[in-house]
C-alpha positions as CSV (number, residue, x, y, z in Angstrom):
1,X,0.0,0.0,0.0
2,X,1.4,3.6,-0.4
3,X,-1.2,5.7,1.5
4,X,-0.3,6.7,4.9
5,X,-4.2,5.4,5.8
6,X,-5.5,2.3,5.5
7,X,-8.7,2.2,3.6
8,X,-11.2,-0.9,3.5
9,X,-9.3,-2.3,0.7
10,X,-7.1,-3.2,3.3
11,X,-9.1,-4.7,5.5
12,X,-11.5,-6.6,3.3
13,X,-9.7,-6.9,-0.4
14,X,-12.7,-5.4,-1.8
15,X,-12.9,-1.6,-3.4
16,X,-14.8,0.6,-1.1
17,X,-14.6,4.8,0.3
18,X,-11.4,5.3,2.5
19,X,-12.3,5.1,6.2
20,X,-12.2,8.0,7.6
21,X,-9.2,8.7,10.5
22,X,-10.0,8.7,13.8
23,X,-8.4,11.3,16.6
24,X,-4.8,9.9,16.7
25,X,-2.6,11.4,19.7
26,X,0.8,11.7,19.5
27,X,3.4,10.3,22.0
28,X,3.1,14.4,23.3
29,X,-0.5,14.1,23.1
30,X,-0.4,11.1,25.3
31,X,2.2,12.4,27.7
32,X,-0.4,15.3,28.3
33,X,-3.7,13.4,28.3
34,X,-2.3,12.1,31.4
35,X,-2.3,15.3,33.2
36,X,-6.3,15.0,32.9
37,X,-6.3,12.1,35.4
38,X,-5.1,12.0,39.2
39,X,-4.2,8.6,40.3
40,X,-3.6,7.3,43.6
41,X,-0.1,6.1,42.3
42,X,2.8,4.7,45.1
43,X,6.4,4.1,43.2
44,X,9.3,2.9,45.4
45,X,7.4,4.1,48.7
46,X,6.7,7.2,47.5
47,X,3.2,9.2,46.1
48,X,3.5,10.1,42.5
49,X,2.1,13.6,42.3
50,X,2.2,13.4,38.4
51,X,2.7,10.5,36.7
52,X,3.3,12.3,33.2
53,X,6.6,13.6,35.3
54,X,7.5,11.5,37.6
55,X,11.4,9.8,36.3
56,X,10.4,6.6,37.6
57,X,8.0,5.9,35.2
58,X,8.9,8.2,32.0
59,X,10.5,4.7,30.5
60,X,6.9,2.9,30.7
61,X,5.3,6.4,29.2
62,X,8.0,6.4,26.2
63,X,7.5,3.1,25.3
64,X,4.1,3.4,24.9
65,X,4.2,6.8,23.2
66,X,6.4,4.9,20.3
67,X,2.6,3.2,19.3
68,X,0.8,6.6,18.9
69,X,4.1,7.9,17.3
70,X,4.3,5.2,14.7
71,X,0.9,5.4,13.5
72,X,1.2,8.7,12.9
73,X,4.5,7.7,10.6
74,X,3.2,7.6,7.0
75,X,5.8,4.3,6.3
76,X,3.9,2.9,9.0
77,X,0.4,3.6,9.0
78,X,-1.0,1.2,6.3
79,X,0.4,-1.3,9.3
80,X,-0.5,0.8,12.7
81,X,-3.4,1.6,11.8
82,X,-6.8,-0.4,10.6
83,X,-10.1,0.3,8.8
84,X,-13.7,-0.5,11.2
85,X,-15.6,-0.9,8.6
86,X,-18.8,-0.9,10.8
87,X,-18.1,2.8,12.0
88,X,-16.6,3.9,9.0
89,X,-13.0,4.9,10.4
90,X,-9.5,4.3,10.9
91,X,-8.1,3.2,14.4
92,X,-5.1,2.7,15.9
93,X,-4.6,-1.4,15.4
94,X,-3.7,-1.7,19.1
95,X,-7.5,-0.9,19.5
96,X,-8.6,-2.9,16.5
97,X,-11.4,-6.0,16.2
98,X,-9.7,-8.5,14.2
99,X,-12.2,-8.2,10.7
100,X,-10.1,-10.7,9.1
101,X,-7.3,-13.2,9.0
102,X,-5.5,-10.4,7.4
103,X,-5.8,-8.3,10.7
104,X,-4.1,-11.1,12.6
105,X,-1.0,-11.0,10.6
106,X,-0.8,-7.4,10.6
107,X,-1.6,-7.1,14.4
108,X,1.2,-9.9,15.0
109,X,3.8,-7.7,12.7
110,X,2.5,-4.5,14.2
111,X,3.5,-5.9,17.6
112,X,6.8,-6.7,16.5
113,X,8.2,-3.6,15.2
114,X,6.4,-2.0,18.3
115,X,8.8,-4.2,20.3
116,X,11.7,-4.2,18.4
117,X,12.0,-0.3,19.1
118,X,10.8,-0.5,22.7
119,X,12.0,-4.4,24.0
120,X,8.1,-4.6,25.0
121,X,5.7,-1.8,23.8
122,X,2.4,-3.2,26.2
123,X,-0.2,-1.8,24.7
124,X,-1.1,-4.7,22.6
125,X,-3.3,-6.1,25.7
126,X,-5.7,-3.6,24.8
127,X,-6.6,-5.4,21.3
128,X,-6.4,-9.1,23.2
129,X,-9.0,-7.9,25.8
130,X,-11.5,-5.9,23.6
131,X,-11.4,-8.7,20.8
132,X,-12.2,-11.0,24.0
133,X,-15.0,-8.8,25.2
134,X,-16.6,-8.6,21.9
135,X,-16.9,-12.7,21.8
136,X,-18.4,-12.7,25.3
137,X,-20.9,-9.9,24.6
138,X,-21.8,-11.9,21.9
139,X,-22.2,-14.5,23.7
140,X,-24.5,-13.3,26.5
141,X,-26.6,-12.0,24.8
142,X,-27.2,-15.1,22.2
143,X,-27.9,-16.8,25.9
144,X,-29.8,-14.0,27.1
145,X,-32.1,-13.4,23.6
146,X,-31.1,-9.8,24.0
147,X,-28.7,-7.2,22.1
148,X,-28.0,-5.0,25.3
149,X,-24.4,-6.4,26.0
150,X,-22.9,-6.1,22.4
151,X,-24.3,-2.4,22.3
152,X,-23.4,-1.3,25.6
153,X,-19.3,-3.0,24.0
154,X,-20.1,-1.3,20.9
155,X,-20.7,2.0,23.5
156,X,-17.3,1.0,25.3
157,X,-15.7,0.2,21.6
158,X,-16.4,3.5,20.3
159,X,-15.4,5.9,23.5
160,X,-11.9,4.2,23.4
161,X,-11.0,4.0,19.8
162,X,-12.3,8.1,19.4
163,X,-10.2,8.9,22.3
164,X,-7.0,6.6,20.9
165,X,-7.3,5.3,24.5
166,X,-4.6,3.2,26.7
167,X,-6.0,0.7,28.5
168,X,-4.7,-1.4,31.7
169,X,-5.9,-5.0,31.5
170,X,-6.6,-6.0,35.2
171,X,-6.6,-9.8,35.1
172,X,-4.6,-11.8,37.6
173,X,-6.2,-11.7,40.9
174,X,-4.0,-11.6,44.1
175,X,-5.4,-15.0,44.2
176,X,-4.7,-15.8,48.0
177,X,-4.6,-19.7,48.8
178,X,-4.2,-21.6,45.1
179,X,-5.9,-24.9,46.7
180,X,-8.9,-22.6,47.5
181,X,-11.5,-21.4,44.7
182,X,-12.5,-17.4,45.2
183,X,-15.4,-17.6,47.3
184,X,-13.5,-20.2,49.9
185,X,-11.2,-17.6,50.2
186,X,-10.2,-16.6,54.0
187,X,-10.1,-13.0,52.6
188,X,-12.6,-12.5,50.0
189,X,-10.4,-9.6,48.8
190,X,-7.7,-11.4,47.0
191,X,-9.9,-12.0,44.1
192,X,-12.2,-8.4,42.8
193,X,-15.4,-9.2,43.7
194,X,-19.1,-7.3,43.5
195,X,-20.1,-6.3,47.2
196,X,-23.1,-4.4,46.0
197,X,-25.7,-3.4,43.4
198,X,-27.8,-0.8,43.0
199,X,-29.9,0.9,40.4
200,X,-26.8,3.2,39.2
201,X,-24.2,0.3,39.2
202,X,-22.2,-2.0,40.8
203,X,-19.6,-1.7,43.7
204,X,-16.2,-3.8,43.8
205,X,-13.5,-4.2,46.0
206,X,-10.2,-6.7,46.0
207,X,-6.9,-7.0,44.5
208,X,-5.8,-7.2,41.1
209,X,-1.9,-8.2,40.8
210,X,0.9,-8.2,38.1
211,X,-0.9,-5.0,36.0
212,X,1.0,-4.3,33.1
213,X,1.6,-0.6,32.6
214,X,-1.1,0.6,35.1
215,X,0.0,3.7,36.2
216,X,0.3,5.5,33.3
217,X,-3.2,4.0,31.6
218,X,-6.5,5.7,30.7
219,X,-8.6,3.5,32.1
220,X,-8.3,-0.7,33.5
221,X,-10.5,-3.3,31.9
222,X,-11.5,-5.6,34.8
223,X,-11.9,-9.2,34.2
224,X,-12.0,-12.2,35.6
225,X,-8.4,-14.5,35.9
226,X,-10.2,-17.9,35.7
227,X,-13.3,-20.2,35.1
228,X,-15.8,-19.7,38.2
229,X,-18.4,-21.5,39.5
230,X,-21.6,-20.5,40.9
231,X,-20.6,-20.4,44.3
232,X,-17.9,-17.9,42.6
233,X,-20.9,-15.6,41.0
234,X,-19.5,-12.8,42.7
235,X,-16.5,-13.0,41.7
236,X,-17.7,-12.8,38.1
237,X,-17.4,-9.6,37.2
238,X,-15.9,-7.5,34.7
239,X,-16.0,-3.8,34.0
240,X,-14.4,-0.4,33.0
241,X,-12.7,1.9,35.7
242,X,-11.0,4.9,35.0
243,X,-7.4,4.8,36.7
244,X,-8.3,7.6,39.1
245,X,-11.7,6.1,40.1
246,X,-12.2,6.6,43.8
247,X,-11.3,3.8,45.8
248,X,-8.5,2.7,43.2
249,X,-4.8,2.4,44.7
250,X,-2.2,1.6,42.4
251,X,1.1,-0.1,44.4
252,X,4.1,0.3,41.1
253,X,7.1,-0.7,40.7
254,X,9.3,1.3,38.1
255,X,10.2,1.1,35.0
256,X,12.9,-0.4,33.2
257,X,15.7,0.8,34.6
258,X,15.1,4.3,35.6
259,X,17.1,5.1,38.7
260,X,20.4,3.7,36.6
261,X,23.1,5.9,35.2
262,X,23.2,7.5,32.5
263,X,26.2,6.3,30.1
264,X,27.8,9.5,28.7
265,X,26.9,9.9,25.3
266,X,24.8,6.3,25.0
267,X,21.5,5.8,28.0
268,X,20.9,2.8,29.0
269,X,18.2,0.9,26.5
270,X,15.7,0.1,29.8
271,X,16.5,3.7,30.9
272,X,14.7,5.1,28.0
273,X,12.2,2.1,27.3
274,X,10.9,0.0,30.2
275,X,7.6,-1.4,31.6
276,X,6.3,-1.0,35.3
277,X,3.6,-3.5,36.9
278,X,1.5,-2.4,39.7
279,X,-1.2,-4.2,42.1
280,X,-3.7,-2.7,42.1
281,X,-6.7,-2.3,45.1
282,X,-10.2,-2.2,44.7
283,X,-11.7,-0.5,48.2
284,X,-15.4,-0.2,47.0
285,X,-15.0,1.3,43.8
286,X,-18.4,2.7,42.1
287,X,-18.8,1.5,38.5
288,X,-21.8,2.6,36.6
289,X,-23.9,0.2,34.8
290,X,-23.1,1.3,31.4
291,X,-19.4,0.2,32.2
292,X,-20.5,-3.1,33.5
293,X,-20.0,-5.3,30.7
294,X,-20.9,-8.8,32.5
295,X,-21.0,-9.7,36.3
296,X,-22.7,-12.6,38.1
297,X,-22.3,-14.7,35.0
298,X,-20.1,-17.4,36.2
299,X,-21.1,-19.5,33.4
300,X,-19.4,-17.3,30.7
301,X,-16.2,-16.3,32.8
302,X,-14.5,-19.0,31.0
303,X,-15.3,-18.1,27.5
304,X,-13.8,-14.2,28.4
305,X,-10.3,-16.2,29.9
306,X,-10.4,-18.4,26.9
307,X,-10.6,-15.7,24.6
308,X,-8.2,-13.3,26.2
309,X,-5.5,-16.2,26.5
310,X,-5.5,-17.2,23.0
311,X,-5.5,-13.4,21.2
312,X,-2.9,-12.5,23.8
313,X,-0.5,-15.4,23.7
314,X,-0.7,-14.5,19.8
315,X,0.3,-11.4,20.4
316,X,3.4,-12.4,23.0
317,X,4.7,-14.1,19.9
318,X,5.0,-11.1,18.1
319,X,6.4,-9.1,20.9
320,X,9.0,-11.5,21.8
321,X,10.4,-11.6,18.1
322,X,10.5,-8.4,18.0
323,X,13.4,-8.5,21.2
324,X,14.5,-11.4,19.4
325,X,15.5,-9.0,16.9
326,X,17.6,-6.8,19.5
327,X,19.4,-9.6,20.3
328,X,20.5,-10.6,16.8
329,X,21.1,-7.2,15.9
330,X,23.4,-7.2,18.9
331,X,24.7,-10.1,18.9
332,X,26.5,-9.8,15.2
333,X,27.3,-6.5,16.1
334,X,29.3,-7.6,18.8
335,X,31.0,-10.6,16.7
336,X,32.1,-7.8,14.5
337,X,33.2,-6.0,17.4
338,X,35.8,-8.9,18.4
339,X,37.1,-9.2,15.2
340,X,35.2,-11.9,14.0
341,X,33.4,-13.1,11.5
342,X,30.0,-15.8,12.3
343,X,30.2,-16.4,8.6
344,X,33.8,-17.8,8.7
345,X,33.3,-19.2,12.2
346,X,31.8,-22.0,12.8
347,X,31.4,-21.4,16.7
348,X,30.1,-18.3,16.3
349,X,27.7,-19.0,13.4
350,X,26.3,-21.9,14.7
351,X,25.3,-20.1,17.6
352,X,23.9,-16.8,15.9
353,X,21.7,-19.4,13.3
354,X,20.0,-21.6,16.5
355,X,19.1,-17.6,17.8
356,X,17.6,-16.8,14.9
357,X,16.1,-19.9,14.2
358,X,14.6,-19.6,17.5
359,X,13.1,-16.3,16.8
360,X,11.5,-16.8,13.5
361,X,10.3,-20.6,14.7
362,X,7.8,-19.4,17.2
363,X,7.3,-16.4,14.9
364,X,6.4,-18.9,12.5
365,X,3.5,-20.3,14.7
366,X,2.1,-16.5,15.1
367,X,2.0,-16.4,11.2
368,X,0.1,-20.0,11.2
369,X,-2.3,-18.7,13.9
370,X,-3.2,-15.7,11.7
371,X,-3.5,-18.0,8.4
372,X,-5.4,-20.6,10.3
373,X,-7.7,-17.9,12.0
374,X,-11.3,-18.3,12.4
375,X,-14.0,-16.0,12.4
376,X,-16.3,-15.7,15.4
377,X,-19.6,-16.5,14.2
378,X,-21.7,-14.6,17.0
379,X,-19.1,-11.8,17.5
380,X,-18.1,-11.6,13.6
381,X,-14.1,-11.0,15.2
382,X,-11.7,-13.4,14.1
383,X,-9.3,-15.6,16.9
384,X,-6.3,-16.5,16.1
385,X,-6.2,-20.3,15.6
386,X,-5.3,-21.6,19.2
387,X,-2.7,-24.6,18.9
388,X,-0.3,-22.7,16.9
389,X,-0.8,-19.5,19.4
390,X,-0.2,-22.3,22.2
391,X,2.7,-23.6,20.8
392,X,4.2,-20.6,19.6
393,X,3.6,-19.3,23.4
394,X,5.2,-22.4,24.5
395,X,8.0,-22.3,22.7
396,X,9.2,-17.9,24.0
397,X,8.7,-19.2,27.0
398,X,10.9,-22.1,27.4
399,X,13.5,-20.5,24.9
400,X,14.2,-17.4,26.6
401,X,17.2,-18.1,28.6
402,X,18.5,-19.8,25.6
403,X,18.2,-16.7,23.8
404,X,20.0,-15.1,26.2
405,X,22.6,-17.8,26.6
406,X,23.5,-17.5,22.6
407,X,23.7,-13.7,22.7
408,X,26.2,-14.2,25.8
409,X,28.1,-16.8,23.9
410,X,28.4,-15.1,20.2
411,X,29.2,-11.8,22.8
412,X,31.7,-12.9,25.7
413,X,32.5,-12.0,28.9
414,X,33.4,-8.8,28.2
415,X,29.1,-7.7,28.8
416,X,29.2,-8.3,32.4
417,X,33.2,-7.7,33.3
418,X,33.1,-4.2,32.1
419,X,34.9,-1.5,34.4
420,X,32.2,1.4,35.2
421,X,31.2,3.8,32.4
422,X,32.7,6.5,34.8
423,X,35.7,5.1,33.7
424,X,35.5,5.5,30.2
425,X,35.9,9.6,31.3
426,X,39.0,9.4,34.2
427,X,41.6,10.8,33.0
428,X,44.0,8.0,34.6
429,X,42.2,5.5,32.6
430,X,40.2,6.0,30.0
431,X,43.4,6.4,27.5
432,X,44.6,3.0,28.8
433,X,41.1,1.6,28.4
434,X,40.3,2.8,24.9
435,X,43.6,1.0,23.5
436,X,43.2,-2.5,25.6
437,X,39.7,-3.3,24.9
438,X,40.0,-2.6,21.3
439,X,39.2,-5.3,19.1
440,X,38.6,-4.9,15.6
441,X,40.7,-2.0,14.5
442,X,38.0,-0.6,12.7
443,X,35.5,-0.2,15.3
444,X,36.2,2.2,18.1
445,X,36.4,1.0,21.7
446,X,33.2,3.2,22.2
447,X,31.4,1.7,20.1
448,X,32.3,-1.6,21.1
449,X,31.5,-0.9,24.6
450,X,28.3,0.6,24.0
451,X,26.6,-2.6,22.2
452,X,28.4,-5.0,25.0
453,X,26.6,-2.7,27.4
454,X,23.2,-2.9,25.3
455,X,23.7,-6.8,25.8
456,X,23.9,-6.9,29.3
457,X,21.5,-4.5,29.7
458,X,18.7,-6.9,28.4
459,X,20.0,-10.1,29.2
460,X,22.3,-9.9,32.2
461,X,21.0,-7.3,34.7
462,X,17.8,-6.8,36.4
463,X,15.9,-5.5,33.5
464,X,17.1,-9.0,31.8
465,X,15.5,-11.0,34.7
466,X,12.5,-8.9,34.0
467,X,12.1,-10.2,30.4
468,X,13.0,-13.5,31.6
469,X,9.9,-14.2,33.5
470,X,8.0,-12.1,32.1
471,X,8.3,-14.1,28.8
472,X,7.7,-17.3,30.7
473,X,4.8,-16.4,32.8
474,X,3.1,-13.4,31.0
475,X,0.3,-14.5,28.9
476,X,0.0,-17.8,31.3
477,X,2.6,-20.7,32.7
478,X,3.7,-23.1,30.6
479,X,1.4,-25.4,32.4
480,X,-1.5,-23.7,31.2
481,X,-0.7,-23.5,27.5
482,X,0.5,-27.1,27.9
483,X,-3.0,-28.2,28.9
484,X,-4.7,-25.6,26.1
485,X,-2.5,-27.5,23.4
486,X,-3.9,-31.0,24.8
487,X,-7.2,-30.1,25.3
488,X,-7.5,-28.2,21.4
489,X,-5.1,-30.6,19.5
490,X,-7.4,-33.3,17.3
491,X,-5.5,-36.3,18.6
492,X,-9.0,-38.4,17.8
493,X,-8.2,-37.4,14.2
494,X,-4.4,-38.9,13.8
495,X,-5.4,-41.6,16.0
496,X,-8.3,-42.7,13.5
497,X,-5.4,-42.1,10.9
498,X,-3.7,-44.8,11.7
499,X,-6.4,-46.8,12.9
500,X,-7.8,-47.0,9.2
501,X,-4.1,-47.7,8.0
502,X,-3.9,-50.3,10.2
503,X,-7.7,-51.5,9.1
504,X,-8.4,-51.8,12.3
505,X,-11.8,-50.5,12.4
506,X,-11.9,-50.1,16.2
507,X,-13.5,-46.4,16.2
508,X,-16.9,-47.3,15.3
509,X,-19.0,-45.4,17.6
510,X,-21.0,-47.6,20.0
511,X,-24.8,-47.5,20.9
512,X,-25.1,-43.7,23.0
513,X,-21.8,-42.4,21.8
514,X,-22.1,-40.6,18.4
515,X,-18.7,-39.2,18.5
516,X,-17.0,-42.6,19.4
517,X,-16.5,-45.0,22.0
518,X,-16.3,-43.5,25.3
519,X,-13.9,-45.7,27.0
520,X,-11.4,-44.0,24.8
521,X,-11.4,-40.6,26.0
522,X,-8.0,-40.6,25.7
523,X,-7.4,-41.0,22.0
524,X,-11.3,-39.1,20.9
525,X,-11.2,-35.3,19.9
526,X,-11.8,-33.1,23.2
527,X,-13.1,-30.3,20.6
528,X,-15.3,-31.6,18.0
529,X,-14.7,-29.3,15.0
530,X,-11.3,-28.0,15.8
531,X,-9.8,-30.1,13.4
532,X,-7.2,-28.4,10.7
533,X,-9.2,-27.9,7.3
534,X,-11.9,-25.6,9.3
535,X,-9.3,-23.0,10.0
536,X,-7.7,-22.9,6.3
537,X,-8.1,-19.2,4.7
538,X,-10.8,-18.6,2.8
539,X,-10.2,-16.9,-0.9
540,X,-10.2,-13.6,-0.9
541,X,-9.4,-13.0,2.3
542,X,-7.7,-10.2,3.1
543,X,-3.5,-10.4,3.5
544,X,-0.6,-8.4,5.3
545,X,0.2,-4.8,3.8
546,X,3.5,-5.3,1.7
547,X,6.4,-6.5,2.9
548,X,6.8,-7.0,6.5
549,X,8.4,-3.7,8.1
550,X,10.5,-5.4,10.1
551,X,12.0,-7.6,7.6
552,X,12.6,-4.4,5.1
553,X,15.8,-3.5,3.8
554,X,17.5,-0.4,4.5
């Protein structure tokens, strides 16, 4: 495409008007929209009077201004941006319903160039949640015989996409005793819960953990962390707060790396781009009924977690790849650095190829998931096809420290055995310095300092933890997508492969048991349907915009 907009060519590969553009802030825009809000925020100890100024969480607020930046950015927009053909405008895609398998494989690249500038960009929960809350809505109401929970999303839909919103996604409850179910809880408040309704709206209180980017948010989307039961109706509940709402405490960590010093004449990478977390506390927070998308509905808080989990592990893949992209960037650059050359060494190429095949393998499974995506048929949205998201998950997560074990091997020790960047100014040794960690005589010390310190910076200090675990346990354990692979996969399918190879003829369903013999639960399909040829595209669907940004040559 060559105009800076999407129109609904994009979207649907059909010839129609150009959507018109929504309001789109800039990262400046963004930085002030903040100003309008005054959240309880506590940072190290200490009450944030202004959370658009406070250092501590400027990396977290740069990071997400690089997504309302790059839509803005007419190389990037036919990517950032996407057409809602049902309102008739453009949107950031970060805020997007997935129309198409198309969207799913521009939302998955639009992620990745996201992170590849920022190392984890966060914003991207926004799509996972609202594409989730559109399927629920949907749902409900095809339970209910009604229309009111898709309008009042539609309502919700349309405030944040014409206010290029950023949204908190308030999932993970505090959780309390795992052997325990929410409403056995000792204290109730370790999951959010409704303690009371009234004809304006509901009130909630308890604790939501492990909130990605809270502080410096529009509003939180509320939403229940598991499957509950009836006993657990209470518990059930999710809604729209704004991030100052009364009643709401935010309890932050930084982020990135903001206290750190400041290199002279190169920042630290997590000192400019970083990420903060907060818990956040519910003490009997008001939320008016127009904000209350479900609650009491125990019986569709699985199809919300469901949702959430396989749109958001999609979009993890993407992130990840996209700081899989740092480190191969790096990680040559620092080969170069020492003189050497991966493409005449076998040590160092074999190394540098298992890093990127690790990068574009469980990138690979994102760009099945899109291909393979199915459309919603009550919410019209399309999911992203859940094995391959699983496994694709799966793989980040369990591959992470041995991305950052090849980038330390291709890289040395020199990353973490570096004297002080003080040092690179004393006068008494700085000269001394500058000619004994030289390397390759064309690149100056300097520079070969700064990308060893880039290295360390995202795989060997606290910031590298951070992406450590937050790979492995964002999005879900590896348990849980584990169990989501088993429970989705059509093992009843190869299993009747061989069976008819073998002429075995032992699947014939018995008397009671259309879908097979129930003694074999083991080897039957746990999701009738889910086989492989219903996700397949369709013709004409639509495809990704051009060539893949991050794959573009210079």
């Amino acid at each position: 495409m060559n105009a800076a907009l999407p129109d609904t060519v994009a979207a649907t590969g059909q010839p129609s008007t150009p959507a018109l553009p929504a309001r789109l802030m800039s990262s400046a825009d963004y930085r002030e929209s903040l100003r309008r809000y005054k959240p309880v925020v506590y940072v190290d100890g200490q009450l944030i009077d202004s959370v658009a100024d406070a250092p501590s969480l400027r990396p977290g607020i740069n990071a997400l201004g690089v997504s309302y930046d790059f839509a803005l950015d007419a190389a990037k927009a036919p990517l950032m941006l996407a057409s809602n053909t049902a309102r008739g405008i453009t949107v950031n895609r970060m805020l997007h319903i997935n129309e198409s398998a198309g969207d799913l494989l521009n939302k998955l690249e639009a992620v990745r160039i996201l992170c590849q500038e920022t190392g984890c960009a966060q914003r991207y929960l926004a799509h996972d949640a609202l594409n989730a809350l559109a399927q629920v809505s949907a749902r409900l109401d095809d339970a209910t015989g009604s229309t009111e929970h898709r309008a009042r999303f539609a309502d919700y839909l349309a405030h944040v996409q014409d206010g290029d919103l950023s949204l908190g996604i308030a999932m993970t409850d505090a959780k309390g005793d795992r052997s325990k179910r929410p409403h056995q809880q000792a204290n109730p408040d370790t999951y959010v819960h409704v303690v009371e309704r009234n004809s304006k709206g509901i009130v909630i209180a308890g604790t939501k953990a492990i909130v990605t980017g809270a502080p410096y948010m529009h509003e939180l989307l509320v939403m229940p962390s598991r499957q509950m039961g009836q006993a657990d109706a209470d518990f059930a509940v999710c809604c729209a707060v704004p991030i100052d709402a009364p009643g709401l405490t935010l309890i932050s960590r930084p982020a990135g790396r903001p206290g750190d010093k400041v290199e002279h004449g190169a920042p630290l990478f997590s000192r400019k781009y970083g990420q903060s977390t907060a818990v956040c506390v519910f003490d009997k927070v008001f939320v008016p009924w127009d904000r209350v998308f479900f609650e009491g509905a125990w019986e569709h808080s699985h199809v919300l977690t469901y949702s959430y989990a396989t749109h958001h592990r999609h979009s993890c893949i993407g992130a990840r790849a996209g700081f899989g992209d740092l480190l191969i960037g790096a990680g040559a650059l620092m080969c170069e650095a020492n003189g050497l050359n991966p493409g005449d060494t076998a040590s160092l190429r074999d190394p540098m190829v298992e890093l990127i095949k690790i990068t574009e393998g469980f990138y690979a499974c994102g760009v099945a998931a899109s291909v393979y995506g199915t459309r919603d048929e009550l919410a019209g949205n399309f999911m992203p096809e859940p094995v391959f998201s699983n496994i694709g998950k799966l793989l980040l997560a369990t591959q992470i420290y041995d991305m950052h074990r090849l980038a330390h091997e291709v890289s040395g020790g020199l990353i973490v055995a570096l004297p002080g960047p003080d040092e690179d100014h004393n006068p008494a040794t700085a000269a001394t310095l500058a000619e004994v960690l030289r390397a390759n005589p064309a690149v100056p010390y300097d520079k070969r300092i700064e990308v060893a310190r880039f290295i360390e910076d995202l795989t060997a200090s606290y910031q590298g933890g951070w992406y450590s675990l937050i790979s492995l346990h964002g999005g879900g354990s590896p348990a849980a997508m584990k169990q989501e692979i088993w429970r989705q996969y059509p093992v009843g399918d190869k299993v009747a492969l061989v069976e008819r190879l073998l002429d075995r003829g032992v699947l014939a369903p018995t008397d009671g048991a259309p879908n097979g013999d129930n003694s074999r639960a083991i080897t039957k399909n746990r999701q009738p349907g889910k086989c492989c040829d219903t996700g397949c595209t369709a013709p004409g669907q639509a495809i990704m915009v051009d060539l893949p940004l991050s794959r573009k040559a210079d």
